[in-house]
C-alpha positions as MATLAB code, in Angstrom:
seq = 'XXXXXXXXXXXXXXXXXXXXXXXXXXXXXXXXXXXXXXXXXXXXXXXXXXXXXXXXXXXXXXXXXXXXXXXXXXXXXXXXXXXXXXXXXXXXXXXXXXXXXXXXXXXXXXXXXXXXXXXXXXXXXXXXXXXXXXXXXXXXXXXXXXXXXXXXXXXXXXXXXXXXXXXXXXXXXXXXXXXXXXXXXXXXXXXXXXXXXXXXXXXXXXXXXXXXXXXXXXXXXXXXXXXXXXXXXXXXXXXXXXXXXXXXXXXXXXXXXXXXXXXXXXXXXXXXXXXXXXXXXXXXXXXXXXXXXXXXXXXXXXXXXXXXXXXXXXXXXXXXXXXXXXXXXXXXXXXXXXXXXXXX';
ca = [
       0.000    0.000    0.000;
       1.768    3.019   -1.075;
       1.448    6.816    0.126;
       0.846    9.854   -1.781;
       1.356   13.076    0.239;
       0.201   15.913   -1.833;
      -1.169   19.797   -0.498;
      -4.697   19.401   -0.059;
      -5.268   22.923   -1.803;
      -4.262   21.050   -5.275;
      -7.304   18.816   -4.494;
      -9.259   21.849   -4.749;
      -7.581   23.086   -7.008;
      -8.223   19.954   -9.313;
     -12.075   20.070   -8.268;
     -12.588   23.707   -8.722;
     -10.876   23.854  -12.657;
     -12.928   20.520  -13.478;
     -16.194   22.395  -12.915;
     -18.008   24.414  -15.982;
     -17.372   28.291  -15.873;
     -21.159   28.741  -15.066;
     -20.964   26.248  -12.240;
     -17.715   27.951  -11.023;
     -19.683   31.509  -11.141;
     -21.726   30.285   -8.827;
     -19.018   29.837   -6.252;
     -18.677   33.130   -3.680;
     -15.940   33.178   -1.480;
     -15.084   35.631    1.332;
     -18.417   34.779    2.642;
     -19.863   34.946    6.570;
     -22.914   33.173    7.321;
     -25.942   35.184    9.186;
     -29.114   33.391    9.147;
     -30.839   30.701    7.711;
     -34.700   30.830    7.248;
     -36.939   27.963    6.788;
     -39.663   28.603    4.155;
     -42.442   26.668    3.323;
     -40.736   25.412   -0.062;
     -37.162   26.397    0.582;
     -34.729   28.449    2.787;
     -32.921   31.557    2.681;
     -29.870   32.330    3.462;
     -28.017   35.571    4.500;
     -24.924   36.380    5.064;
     -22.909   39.034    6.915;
     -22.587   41.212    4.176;
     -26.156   41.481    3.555;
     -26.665   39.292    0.738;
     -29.151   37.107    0.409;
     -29.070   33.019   -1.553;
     -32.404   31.331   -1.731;
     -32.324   27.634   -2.219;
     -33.944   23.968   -1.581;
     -31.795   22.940    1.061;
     -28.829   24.106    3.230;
     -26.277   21.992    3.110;
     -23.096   23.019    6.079;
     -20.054   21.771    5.515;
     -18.398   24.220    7.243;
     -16.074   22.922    9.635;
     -15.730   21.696   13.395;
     -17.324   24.939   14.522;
     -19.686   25.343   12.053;
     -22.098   28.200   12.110;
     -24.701   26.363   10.348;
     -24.757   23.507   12.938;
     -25.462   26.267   15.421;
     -28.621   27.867   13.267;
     -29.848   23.898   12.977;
     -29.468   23.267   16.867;
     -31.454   26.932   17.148;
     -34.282   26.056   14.909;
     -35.022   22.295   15.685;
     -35.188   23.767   19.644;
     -37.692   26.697   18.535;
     -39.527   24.687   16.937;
     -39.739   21.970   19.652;
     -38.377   23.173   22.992;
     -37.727   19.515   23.999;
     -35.874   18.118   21.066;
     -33.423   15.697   21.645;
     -30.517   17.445   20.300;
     -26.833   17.816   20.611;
     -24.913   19.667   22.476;
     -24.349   23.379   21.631;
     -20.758   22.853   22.102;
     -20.726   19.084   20.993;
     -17.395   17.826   20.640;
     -14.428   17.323   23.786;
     -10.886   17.969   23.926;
      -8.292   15.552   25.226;
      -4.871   16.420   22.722;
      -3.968   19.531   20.705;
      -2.046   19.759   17.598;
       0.946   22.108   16.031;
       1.225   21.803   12.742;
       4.048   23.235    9.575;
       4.670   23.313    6.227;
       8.201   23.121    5.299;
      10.197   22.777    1.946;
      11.408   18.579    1.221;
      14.850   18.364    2.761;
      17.175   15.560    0.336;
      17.229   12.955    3.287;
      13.867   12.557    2.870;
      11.176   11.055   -0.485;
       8.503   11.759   -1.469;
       5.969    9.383    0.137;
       8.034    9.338    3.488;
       5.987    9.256    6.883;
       7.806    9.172   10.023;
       6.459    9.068   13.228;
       8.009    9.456   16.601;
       5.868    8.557   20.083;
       6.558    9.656   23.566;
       4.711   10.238   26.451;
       1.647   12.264   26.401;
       3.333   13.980   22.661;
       4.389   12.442   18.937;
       5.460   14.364   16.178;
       4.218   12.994   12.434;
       6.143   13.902    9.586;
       4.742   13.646    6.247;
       6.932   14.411    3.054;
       5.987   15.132   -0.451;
       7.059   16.057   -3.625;
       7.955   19.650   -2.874;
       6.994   20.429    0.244;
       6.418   18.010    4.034;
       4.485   18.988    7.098;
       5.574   18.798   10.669;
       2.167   18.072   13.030;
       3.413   17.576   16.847;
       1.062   16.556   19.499;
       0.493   17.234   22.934;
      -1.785   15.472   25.609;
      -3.880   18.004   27.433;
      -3.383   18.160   31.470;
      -7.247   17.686   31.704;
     -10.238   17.095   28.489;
     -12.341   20.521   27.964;
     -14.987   21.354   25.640;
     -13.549   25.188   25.286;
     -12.556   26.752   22.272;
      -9.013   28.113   22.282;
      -7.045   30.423   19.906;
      -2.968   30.364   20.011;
      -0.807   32.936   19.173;
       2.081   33.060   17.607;
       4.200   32.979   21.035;
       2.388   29.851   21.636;
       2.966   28.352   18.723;
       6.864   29.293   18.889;
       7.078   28.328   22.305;
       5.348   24.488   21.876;
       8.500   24.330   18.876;
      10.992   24.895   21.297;
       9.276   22.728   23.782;
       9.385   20.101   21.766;
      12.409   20.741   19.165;
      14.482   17.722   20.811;
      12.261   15.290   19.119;
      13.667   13.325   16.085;
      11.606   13.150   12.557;
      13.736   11.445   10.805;
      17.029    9.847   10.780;
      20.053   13.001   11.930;
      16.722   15.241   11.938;
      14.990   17.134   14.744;
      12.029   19.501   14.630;
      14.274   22.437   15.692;
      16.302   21.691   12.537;
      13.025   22.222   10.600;
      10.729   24.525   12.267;
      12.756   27.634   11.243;
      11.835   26.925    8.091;
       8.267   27.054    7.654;
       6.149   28.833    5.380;
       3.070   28.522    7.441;
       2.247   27.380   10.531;
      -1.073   26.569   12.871;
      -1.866   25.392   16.420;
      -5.782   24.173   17.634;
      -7.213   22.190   20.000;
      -7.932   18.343   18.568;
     -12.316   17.467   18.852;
     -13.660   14.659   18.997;
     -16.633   13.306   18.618;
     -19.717   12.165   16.233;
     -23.410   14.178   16.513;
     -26.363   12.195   16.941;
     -28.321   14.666   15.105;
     -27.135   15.553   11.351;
     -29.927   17.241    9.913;
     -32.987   19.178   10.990;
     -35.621   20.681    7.921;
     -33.610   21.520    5.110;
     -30.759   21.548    6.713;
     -28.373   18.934    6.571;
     -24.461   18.758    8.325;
     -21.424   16.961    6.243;
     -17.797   16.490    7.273;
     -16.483   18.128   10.298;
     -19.627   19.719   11.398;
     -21.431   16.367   12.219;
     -17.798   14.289   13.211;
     -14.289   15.182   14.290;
     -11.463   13.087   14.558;
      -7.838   13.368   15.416;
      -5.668   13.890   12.498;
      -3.231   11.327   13.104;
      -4.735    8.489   10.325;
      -5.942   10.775    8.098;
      -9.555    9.917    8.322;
     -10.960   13.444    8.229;
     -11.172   14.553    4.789;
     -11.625   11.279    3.160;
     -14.956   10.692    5.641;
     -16.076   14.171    4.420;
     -15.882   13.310    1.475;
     -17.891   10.121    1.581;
     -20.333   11.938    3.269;
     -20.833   14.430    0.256;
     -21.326   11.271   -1.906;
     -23.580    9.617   -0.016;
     -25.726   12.516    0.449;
     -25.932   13.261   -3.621;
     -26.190    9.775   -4.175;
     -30.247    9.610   -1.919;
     -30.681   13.276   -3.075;
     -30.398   11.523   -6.687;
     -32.630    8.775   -6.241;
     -34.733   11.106   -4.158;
     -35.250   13.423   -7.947;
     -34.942   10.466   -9.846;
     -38.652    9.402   -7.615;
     -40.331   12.984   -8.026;
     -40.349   12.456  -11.903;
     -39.443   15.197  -14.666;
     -42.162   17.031  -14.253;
     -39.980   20.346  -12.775;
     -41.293   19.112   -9.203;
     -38.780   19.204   -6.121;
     -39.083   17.222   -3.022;
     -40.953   18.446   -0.206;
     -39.881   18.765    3.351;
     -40.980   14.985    4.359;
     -38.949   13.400    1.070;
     -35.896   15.275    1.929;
     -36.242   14.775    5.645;
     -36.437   11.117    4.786;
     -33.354   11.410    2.060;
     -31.184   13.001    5.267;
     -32.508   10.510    7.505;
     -30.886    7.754    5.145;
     -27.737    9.355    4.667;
     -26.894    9.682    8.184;
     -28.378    6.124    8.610;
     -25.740    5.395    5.417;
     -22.687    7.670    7.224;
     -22.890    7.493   10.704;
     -21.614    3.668   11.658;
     -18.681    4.558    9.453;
     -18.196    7.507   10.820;
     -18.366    6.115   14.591;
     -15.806    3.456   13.312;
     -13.054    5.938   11.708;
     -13.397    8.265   15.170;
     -12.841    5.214   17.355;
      -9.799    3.938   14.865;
      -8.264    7.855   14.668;
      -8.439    8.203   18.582;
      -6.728    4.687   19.093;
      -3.816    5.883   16.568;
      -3.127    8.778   18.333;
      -3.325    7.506   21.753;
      -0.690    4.868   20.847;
       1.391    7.650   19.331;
       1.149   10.714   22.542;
       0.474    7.730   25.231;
      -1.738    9.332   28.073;
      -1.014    6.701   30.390;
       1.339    3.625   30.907;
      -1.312    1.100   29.189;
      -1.161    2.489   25.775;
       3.345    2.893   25.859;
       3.108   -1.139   27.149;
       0.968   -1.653   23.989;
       2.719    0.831   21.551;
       6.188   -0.356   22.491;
       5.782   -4.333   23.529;
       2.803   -5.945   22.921;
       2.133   -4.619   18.880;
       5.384   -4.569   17.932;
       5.879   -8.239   18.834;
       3.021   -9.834   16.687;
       4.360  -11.550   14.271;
       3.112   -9.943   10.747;
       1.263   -7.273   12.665;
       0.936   -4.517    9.722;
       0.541   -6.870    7.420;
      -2.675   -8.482    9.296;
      -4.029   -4.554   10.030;
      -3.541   -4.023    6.400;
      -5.559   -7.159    4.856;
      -8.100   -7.527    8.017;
      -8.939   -3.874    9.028;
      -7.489   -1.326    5.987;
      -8.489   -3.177    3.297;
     -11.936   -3.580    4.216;
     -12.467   -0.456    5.110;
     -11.064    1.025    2.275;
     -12.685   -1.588    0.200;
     -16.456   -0.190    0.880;
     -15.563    3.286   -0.359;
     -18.427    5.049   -2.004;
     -18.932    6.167   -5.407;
     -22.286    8.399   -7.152;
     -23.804    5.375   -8.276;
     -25.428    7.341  -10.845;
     -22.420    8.536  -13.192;
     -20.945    5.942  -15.369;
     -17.113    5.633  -16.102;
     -13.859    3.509  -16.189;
     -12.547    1.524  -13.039;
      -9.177    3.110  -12.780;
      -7.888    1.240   -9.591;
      -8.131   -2.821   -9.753;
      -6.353   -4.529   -6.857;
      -6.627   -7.656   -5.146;
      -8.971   -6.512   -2.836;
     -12.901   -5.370   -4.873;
     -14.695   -2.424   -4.013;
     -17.956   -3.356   -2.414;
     -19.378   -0.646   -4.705;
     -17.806   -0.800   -7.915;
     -17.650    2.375  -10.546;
     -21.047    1.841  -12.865;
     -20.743    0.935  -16.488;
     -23.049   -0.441  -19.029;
     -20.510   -2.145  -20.995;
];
């Protein structure tokens, strides 16, 4: 199983130049969200700027402190005072994250991943073909629900706190944190909402589950989400006919009630998997260095056995829209449980 490390901006990128120019017109950036209104046939949206988008549905995939998971918490309590929803500040805290993008250093190839555990901090260093990233984490002294910010001084300061720690063979992160080109800190949630949708408004990706960073479960989980979503929204058309008709509040309540039936498990699984991997990596307590450092390492074929029992069938029931037709362009060993259509 091979790596590619690439800047996820490029995947963007990619996705933003493979749209038609009238589809990319319709993309407005620099945007704050204000309200969302509920209409008998639609919503409306405005923003902070004082324009206004009306639409069918909201959909928020706007991050792990998503405004639009706030308006849906707001509006499914107005409208029932005892809903059973989540949290306003859903998610908890137990690790926090540094993280750097430096230029590829000639020790190191593309593809490279190195990882170095300690207690209660690990430092992940992921290289590719231009550029690598530095993320170091740090066990909090106690879990919290609280938002932080960091400064600059912060971030500096958790460098040089940790700067000892190797990333590679001869390499340190003091040797390479001088040279960054951008740098972050935040506070690591985790967690998955029970509630993902509420009228027309429906929660993908970070807004409805958080994970760790350490396996890299994040984006790719957002991603399914969006797929799985268009995929019932499809069928959902597909079963309202071509007669210029859109679904009503009850069909699309019942298409976001099956994709969060379709998502959630999954979603559950990959939080449950990210949280073990980082635990294992910044151990909080004696159990989890006894595993990382004794028991693991001494099973015979261990990676090998994660890779064929656990990664490949995960991987293996990736989603695809089951409604566009095209070419299988990956065929391994392992099938995917949902295959690519084609007619031919």
């Amino acid at each position: 199983m091979a790596l590619l490390m690439f800047h996820r901006a490029q995947l963007v990128q990619a996705f933003y130049e493979g749209l038609r120019n009238e589809d990319q017109a319709r993309i407005h950036t620099g945007k704050k969200l204000a309200t969302i209104e509920n209409t008998s046939d639609g919503v409306i949206v405005t923003c902070a700027d004082g324009s206004i988008y009306e639409g069918s549905i909201v959909l928020g995939a706007d991050g792990v402190h998503s405004p639009t998971r706030k308006i849906l918490r707001e509006l499914a309590l107005r409208t029932n005072p005892d809903a059973d929803v989540d949290e306003e500040v859903p998610f908890s805290v137990e690790y926090k994250t540094m993280w750097c993008s430096v230029p590829r250093r000639y020790e190191f190839a593309p593809g490279d991943a190195c990882s170095t555990h300690a207690e209660a901090a690990s430092v992940q260093y992921l290289v590719a073909s231009k550029r690598s990233w530095i993320f170091i984490y740090e066990k909090l002294d106690r879990p919290t629900r609280e938002r932080v910010s960091y400064t600059k001084a912060d971030i500096e300061a958790f460098a040089a706190k940790h700067g000892e720690i190797p990333l590679g063979d001869g390499v340190k992160v003091k040797d390479m944190f001088p040279h960054r080109t951008n740098c972050g800190m935040s506070n690591l949630e985790e967690g998955v909402l029970r509630q993902w949708s509420a009228g027309r408004i429906v929660l993908a990706g970070d807004a409805c589950h958080k994970f760790t960073p350490n396996a890299g479960l994040g984006l790719n989980n957002g991603i399914q989400d969006i797929v799985a979503l268009v995929n019932e929204l499809h069928r959902c058309l597909q079963a309202v006919g071509t007669g210029g008709g859109l679904p009503g509040q009850d069909e699309l309540g019942a298409v976001f009630g099956r994709y969060q039936e379709r998502r959630r498990a999954a979603a559950q699984r990959d939080l449950e998997q990210s949280a073990q991997v980082t635990r294992l990596s910044a151990w909080p307590n004696r159990i989890y260095w006894f595993l990382d450092q004794w028991i693991l390492p001494n099973i015979p074929g261990y990676n090998e056995i994660i890779t064929r029992y656990r990664l490949s069938p995960s991987i293996a029931e990736g989603l695809c829209l089951d409604f566009v037709e095209g070419e299988e362009p990956f065929v391994g060993r392992v099938p995917w449980v949902h295959p690519i259509p084609n007619s031919t």
